[in-house]
N, C-alpha and C positions, 0 to 999 in steps of 0.2 A: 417539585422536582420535574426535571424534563420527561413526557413520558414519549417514547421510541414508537409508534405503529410498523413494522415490516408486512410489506405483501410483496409477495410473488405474483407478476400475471405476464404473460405470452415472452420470454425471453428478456423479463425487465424486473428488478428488484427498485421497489418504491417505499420510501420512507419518510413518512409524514413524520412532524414533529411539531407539537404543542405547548404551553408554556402556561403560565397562570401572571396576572401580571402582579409586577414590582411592587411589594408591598413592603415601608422599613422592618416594619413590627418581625410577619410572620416569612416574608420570601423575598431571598437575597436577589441580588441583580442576577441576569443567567445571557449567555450568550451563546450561541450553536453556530457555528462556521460547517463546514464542508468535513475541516479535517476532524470533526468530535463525530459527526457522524460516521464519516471511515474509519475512524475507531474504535467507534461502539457496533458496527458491521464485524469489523477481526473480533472482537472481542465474542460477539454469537456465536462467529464460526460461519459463516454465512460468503459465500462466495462469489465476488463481483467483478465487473469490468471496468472501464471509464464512465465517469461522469455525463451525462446526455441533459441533465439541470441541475441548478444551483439553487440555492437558496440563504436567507440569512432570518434568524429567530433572536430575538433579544425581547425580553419582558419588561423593559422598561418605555419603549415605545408601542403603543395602546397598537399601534397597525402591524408592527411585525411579533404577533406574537404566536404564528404559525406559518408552518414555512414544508415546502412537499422538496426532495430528493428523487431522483430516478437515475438508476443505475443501472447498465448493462449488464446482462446474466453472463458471467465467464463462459466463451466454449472453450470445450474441451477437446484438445488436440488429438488427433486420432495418434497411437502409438507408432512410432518408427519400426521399420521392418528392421533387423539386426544382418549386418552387412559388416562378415569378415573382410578387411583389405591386407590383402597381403606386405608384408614391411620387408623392403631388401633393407641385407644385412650388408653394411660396410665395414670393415676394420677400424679401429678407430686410428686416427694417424697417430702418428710418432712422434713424441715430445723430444726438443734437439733439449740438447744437455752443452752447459753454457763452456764453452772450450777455452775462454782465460783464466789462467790461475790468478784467484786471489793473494792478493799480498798485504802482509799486516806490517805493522812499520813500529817500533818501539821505541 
């Protein structure tokens, strides 16, 4: 199975990931994209930004069968100062009322 390394270091979330190669017997084909790593990041709970490297892992080809990730550390927005704005109040206009008489015809 795939196994996940995370480290944290200077505002950057890096993810290495490993693989054992393709074997019919004991280990199925296995493919890592980007989006299975941002997946498995939500799924820690782990908090990131954009993508700064890519990579691609698949166990079937002898040369990708480790591949590194780096991630931007989310900042975190300083909180908005709370800023009443005053709302003028309008009347709401006045709905005209339809002034032809209906006529039903039998």
């Amino acid at each position: 199975m795939d196994i996940f390394n995370i480290t944290t270091k200077d505002n950057r979330v890096i993810v290495e990931v490993t693989t054992l190669p393709h074997d019919p017997r004991n280990t199925p084909r296995q493919q890592v994209y980007t989006g299975t790593v941002v997946q498995h990041l939500n799924q820690a709970g782990i908090e990131f930004g954009d993508c700064l490297q890519e990579s691609y892992v698949n166990n079937s080809n002898i040369e990708c069968l480790a591949g590194t990730w780096i991630f931007e550390k989310k900042k975190l927005d300083k909180p908005a100062e709370k800023v009443i704005l005053s709302k003028e109040e309008k009347p709401a206009p006045k709905k005209r009322k339809s002034r032809a008489k209906k006529k039903t015809t039998k």
